[in-house]
C-alpha positions in Angstrom: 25.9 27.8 4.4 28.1 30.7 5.2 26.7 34.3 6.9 27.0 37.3 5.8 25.8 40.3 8.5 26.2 43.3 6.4 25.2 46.5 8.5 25.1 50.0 6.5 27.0 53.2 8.4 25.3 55.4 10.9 23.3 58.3 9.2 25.8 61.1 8.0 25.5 64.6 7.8 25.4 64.2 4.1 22.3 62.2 4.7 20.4 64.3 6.8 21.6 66.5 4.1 19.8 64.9 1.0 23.6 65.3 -0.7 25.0 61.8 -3.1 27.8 60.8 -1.4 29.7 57.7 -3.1 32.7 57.5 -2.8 33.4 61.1 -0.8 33.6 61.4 2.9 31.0 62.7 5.5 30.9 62.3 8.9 28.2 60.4 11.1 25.8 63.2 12.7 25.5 63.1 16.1 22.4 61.2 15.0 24.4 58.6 13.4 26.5 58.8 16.2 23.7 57.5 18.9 22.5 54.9 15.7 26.5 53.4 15.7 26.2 53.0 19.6 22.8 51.0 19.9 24.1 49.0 16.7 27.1 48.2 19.0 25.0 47.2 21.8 22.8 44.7 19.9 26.0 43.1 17.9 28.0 42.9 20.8 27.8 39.1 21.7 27.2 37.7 18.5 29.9 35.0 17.6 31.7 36.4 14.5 34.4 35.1 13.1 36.0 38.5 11.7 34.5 42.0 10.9 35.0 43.7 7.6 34.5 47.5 7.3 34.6 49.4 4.2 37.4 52.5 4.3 35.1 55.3 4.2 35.2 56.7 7.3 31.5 56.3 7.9 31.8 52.9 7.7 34.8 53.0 9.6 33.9 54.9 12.3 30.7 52.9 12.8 32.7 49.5 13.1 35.3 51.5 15.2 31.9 51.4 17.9 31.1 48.1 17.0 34.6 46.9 17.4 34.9 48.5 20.8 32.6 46.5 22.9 32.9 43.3 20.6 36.7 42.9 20.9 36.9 42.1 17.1 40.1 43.6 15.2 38.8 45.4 11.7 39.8 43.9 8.3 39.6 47.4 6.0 38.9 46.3 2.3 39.0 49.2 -0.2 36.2 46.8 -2.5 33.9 47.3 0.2 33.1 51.1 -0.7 29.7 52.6 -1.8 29.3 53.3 -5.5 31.0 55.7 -7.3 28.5 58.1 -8.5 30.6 60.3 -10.8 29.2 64.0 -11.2 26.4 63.8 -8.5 29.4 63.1 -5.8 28.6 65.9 -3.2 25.4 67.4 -5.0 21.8 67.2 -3.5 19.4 65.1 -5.7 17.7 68.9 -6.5 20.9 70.2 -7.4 20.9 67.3 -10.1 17.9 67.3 -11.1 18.5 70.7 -12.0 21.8 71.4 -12.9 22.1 67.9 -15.0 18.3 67.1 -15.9 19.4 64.1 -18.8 21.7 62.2 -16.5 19.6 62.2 -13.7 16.7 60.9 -15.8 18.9 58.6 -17.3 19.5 57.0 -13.4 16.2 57.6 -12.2 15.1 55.6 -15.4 17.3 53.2 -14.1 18.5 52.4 -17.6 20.2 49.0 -18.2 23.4 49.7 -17.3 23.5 53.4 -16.9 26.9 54.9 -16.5 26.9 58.6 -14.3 29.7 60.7 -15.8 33.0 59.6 -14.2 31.5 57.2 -11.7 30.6 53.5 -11.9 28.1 51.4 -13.9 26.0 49.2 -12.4 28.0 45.8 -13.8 30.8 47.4 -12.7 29.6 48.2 -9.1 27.7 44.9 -8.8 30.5 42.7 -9.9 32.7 44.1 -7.2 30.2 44.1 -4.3 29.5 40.4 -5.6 33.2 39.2 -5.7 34.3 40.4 -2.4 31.4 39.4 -0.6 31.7 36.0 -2.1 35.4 36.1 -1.1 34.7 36.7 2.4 31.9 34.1 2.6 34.4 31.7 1.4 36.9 32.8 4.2 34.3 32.7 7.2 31.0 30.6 8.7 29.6 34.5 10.0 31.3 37.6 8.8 29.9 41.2 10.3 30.6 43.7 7.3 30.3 47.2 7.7 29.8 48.9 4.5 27.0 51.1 2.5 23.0 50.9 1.6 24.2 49.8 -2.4 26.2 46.9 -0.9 23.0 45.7 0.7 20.9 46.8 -2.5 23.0 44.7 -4.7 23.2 41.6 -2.1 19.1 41.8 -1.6 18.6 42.3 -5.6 20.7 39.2 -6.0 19.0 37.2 -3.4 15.2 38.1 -4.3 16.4 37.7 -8.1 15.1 41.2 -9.1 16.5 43.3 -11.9 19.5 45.8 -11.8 17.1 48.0 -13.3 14.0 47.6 -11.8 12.8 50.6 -9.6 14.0 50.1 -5.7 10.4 50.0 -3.4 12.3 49.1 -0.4 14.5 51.2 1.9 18.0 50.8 3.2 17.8 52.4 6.5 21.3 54.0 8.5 22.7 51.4 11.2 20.1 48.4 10.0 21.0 45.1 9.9 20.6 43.1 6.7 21.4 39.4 6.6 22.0 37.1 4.2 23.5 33.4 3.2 25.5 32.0 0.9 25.2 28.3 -0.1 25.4 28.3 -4.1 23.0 31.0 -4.4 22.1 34.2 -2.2 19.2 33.4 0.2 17.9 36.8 2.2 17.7 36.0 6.5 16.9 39.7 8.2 16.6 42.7 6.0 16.4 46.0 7.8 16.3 45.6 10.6 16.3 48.3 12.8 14.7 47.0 16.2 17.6 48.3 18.1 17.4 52.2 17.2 15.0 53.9 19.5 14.1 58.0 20.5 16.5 60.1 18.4 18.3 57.4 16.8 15.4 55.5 15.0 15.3 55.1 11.5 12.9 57.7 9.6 11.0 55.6 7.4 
């Protein structure tokens, strides 16, 4: 059974923000900063056989830290990108709420399905996460991936078999570490993990 270590991106300034990112760019805070450091330091002698990093530069530059004291090169993969999320790209959840008060009760219903103007759906965003992850457990015994809080929301949904549309009661914390094998079906090993971020850098919630 292959291993998948999928880490999400130090927080951004977006985050601290409250804004949707997707598939725009924000840098890491100084916060996420410190979080991409002590992520380093506890993935540093682990025995990977490649590392995988999204191309947003929040994922990028938080493997860039990782890469820097574990000596790995980066494999950039354009599949491994957070969701598009259409017309909330760059607006705070208020803004939405709003500003567009039937789509975002359409996604906050978590609707089967449910499409955000110009962005993805959820088959569309879980059938790519699912493929390339797939893909690179085939390629690898341990992979470190570097990529975004819905990459490790669809891999956990798939694992604990819940439903795309049921309501998320579990976070997805900046700089965790999440997990999970692949031997016919998803089985879930560490999920959030955050014992490495301490003071300043520690996970809220």
């Amino acid at each position: 059974m292959s291993l998948i270590t999928l880490v999400r991106h130090g927080e951004t300034t977006w985050n601290a923000m409250n804004k949707v990112q997707g598939q725009l760019e924000s840098p890491l805070s100084p916060r996420g900063v410190a979080q991409a450091e002590a992520l380093a330091r506890r993935l540093q002698h682990e025995p990977f056989d490649a590392m995988y990093s999204s191309d947003l530069s929040r994922a990028r530059d938080t493997a860039k830290k990782i890469a820097a004291l574990s000596g790995h090169d980066i494999v950039v993969d354009t599949r491994l990108r957070e969701r598009h999320y259409g017309m909330f790209q760059g607006l705070t959840w208020d803004d939405i709420k709003r500003d567009h008060p039937e789509e975002y009760a359409q996604y906050k219903g978590r609707f089967p399905n449910v499409t955000i103007p110009g962005g993805e759906s959820a088959d569309e965003f879980f059938g790519r996460v699912l493929e390339v992850l797939a893909e690179i457990s085939a390629k690898h015994e341990h992979a470190l991936v570097v990529a975004h809080g819905g990459l490790v929301d669809v891999i956990y949904r798939e694992a604990m078999q819940l439903a795309r549309e049921a309501p998320r009661d579990y976070p997805l914390p900046n700089a965790s570490i999440n997990r999970f094998r692949l031997g016919g079906a998803w089985q879930v090993e560490a999920f959030g993990d955050v014992g490495h971020l301490q003071g300043d850098a520690l996970e809220d919630g």
